[in-house]
Each structure stands twice: as C-alpha cells, then as structure tokens.
C-alpha positions as CSV (number, residue, x, y, z in Angstrom):
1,X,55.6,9.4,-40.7
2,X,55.9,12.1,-43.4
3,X,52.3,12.9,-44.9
4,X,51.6,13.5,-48.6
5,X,52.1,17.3,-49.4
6,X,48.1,16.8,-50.3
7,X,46.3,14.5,-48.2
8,X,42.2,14.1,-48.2
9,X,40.9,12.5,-45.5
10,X,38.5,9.3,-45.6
11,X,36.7,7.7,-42.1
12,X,34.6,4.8,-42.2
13,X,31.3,4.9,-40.8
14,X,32.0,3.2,-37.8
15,X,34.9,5.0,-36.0
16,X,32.4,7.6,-36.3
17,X,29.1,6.9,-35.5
18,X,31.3,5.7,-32.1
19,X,32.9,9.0,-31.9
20,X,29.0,10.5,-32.1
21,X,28.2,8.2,-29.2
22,X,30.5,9.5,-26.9
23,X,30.2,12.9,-27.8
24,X,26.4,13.2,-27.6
25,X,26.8,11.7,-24.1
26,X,29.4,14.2,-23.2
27,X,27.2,17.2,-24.5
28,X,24.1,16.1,-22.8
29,X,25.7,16.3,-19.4
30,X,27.7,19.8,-20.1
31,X,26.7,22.1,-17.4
32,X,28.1,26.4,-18.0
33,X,30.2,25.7,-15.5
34,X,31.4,22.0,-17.5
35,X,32.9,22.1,-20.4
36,X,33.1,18.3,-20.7
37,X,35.8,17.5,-23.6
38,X,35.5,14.4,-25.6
39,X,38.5,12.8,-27.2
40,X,39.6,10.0,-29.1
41,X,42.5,8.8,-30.9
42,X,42.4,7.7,-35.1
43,X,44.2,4.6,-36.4
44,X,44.7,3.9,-39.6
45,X,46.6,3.9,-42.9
46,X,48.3,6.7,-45.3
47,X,48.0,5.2,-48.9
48,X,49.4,7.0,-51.2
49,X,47.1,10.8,-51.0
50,X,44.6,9.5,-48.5
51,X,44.3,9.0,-45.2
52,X,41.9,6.1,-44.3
53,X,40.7,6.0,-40.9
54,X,39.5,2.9,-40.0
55,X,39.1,2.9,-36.0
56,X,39.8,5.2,-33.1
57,X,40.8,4.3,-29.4
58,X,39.4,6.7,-26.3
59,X,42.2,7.6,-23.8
60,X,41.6,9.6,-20.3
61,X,41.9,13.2,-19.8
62,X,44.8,13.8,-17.7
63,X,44.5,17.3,-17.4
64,X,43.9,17.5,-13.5
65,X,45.9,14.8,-12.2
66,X,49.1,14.5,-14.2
67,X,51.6,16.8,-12.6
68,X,53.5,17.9,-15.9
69,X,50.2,18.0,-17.1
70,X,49.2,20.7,-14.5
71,X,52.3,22.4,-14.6
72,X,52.1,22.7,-18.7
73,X,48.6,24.0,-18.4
74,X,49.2,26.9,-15.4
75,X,52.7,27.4,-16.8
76,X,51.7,28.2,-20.6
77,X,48.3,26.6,-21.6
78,X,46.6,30.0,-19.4
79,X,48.9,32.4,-19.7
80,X,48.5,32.2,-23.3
81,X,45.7,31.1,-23.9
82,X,43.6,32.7,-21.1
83,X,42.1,32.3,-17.6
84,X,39.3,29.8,-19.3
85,X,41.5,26.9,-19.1
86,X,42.4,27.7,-15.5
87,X,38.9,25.4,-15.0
88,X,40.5,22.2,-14.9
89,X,38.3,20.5,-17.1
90,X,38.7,22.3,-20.3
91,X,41.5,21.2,-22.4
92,X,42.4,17.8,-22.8
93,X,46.1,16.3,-21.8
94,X,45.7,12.6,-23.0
95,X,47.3,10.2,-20.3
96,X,50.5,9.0,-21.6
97,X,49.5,5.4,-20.2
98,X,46.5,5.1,-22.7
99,X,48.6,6.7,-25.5
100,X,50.9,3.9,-25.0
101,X,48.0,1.1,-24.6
102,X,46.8,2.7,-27.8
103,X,50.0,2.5,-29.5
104,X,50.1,-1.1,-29.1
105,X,46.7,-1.7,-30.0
106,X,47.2,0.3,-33.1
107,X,50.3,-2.8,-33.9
108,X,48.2,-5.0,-33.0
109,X,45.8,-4.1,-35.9
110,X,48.8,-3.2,-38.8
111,X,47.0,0.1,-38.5
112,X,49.4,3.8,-37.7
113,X,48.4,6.6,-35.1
114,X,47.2,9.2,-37.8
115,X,46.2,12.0,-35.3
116,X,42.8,12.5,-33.5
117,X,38.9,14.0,-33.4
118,X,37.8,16.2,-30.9
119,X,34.1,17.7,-30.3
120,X,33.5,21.4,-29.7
121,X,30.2,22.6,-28.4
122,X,28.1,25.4,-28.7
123,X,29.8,26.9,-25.7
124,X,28.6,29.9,-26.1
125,X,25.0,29.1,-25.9
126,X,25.6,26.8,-22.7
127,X,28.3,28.6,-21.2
128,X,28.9,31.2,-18.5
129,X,28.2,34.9,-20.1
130,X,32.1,35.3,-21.2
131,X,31.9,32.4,-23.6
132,X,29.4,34.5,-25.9
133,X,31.7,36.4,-27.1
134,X,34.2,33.5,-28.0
135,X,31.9,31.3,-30.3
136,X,33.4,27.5,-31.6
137,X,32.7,25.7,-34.3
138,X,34.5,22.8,-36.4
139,X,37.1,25.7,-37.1
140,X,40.4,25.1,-35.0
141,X,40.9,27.7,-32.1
142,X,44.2,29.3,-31.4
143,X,44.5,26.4,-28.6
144,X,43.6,23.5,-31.0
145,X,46.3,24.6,-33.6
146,X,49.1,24.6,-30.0
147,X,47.8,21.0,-29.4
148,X,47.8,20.0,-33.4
149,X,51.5,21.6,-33.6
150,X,52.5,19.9,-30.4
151,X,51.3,15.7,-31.1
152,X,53.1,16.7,-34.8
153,X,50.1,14.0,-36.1
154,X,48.9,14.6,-39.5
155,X,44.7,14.8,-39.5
156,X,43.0,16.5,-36.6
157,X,39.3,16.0,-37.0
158,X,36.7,18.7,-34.8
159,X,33.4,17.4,-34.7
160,X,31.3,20.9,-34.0
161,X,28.0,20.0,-32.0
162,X,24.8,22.2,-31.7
163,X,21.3,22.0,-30.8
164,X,18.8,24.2,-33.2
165,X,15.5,23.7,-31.9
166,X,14.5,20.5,-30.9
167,X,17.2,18.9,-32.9
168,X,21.1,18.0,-32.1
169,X,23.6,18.8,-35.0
170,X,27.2,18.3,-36.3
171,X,29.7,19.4,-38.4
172,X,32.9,18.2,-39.5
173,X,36.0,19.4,-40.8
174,X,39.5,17.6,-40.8
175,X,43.0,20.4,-40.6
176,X,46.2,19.4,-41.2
177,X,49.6,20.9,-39.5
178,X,50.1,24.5,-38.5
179,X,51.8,26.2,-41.6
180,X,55.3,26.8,-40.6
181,X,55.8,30.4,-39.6
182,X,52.7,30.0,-38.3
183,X,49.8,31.1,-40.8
184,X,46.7,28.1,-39.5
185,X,46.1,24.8,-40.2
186,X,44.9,24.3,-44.0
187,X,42.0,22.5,-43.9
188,X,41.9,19.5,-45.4
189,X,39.3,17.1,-47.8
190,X,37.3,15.3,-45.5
191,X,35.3,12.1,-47.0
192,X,32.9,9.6,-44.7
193,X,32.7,6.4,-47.0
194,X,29.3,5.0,-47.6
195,X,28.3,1.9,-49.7
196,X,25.0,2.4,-52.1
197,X,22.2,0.4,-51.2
198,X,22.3,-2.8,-53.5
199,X,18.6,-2.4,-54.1
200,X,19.3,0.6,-56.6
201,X,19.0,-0.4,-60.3
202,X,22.7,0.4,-62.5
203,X,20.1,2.8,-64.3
204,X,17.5,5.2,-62.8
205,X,15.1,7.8,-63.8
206,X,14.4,10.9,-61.8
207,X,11.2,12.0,-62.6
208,X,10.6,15.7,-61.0
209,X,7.0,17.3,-60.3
C-alpha cells in the first residue's frame, strides 16, 4: 500500500479512548525499574489524502520469549541503541501470531493494517537516575524511527503520557516514514473526529464579560 505523498491523519474516538485505557493501566503500574510498553495495532482506510482509523487490535510483546526476537534485540536493537534495552521489557517485538490474527481480523472488517500507536512515558521522572538525561515525549526516538522504518506502515501514532500535579496527561502526534537518506519522520496532521452536540442552535451568540 503506497500512501498519498500528503497524508493527514483522522481516528475516531473510540480506537482511542481504548488505546487511553490500556495505556493508563500500563502507566499506573510502571515501576523505575518497569518500563511497561503499551502497543496496539490501527486498522483502517486510505481515502484519497486521509488516513481514517477506525479501530485498533492489541498484540503481545514478544520481546523476551521469541528467539529471533531476542537475537535481533542483543544483536542490533542494544548495540545501537544502547544498554537500556538490554532490560527485556523495554522495546516492543509484536508476536508474529497476533500480527497474523490481526491481519485477518482487519479482512474480516474491509478495513487495511495502516501502522500503529505506542505510549511513551515520562521516563525520566519515574525512571532510574540515567533516564533523566534522556527525556520522551510524543516525538519519535532514534529507536521508534528503526521500528517505523522496519513495519514500512504508513502512520505511527505516540501517545506521550505525564502526570503534572495531581493530574494525568497526554499528547499526540502521528509521523510518517523515515525520510530516505535518513533525515526523521515528518510529522504528519493528526485529526480526532468529534460530532457537535445536536443541542447547539445553527446560530449562536458569544457574549464576552
């Protein structure tokens, strides 16, 4: 599947709010020595300069137990990357059985793989003294734009989570493919459909105090 040379990005509220779900979950029981990923899967349709997604499918991380998984990951992944991702659960390696299962799901529905949405944390708030000086956000690390360059899929979503104060945040940004030499992922137009509220009149005032 050969994206538009300009693609925006659209998600309905649903695949996301689920998306939210998980990941809160996942953040609430990261420990500094846990960097629990979560991970999930987007299905839906290129029309024309948009891609809609309209659902998303969670897979398991295989990072541990796969063996070309392991081998890929002590291999390359941390020799390039660094000694981080020696701690076998950071990174994600999505098991080839649920890819498949999702695959077929995605048939099922008339609906394409389109690429995938992954959380980053505040790491370097929660974790170990080393992760201070290597802060995330919904910007795509050196590692990310590896895994976006590797699945070839056309919208990788990062869903940057934070806590200030008492409250839980997140951000969102949507990147397309590593530029080719590599120069980044451009960042692409990311839109979260909504429907207005029937109860507001065709014509309304504003008054300001």
């Amino acid at each position: 599947m050969r994206p538009p040379a300009e693609l925006t990005v659209l998600i309905e509220p649903r695949p996301l709010q689920r998306f939210l779900a998980a990941a809160i979950g996942q953040y609430k029981a990261l420990t500094p020595l846990e960097p629990r990923p979560c991970f999930a899967v987007l299905l839906g349709r290129i029309d024309g300069g948009t891609a809609h997604i309209q659902d998303l499918d969670f897979g398991g991380n295989a990072r541990a137990s796969d063996p070309s998984a392991v081998e890929e990951f002590a291999a390359s992944i941390v020799p390039k990357f660094g000694a981080a991702y020696e701690n076998p659960v950071r990174g994600y390696w999505l098991d080839s059985r649920d890819l498949l299962r999702i695959s077929r799901r995605a048939d099922d529905l008339a609906l394409d793989i389109l690429g995938s949405i992954h959380m980053h944390p505040d790491w370097h708030r929660i974790g170990p003294p080393p992760a201070e000086s290597m802060p995330l956000s919904e910007q795509p690390t050196s590692m990310d734009e590896y895994v976006f360059g590797s699945t070839l899929w056309p919208v990788n979503v990062i869903c940057y989570l934070e806590r200030l104060g008492e409250s839980l945040c997140y951000s969102l940004r949507a990147w397309g493919q590593p530029g080719d030499p590599p120069g980044g992922c451009p960042a692409l137009p990311l839109r979260i459909r909504t429907d207005l509220p029937s109860t507001i009149p065709e014509h309304q005032e504003v008054t300001v105090p």
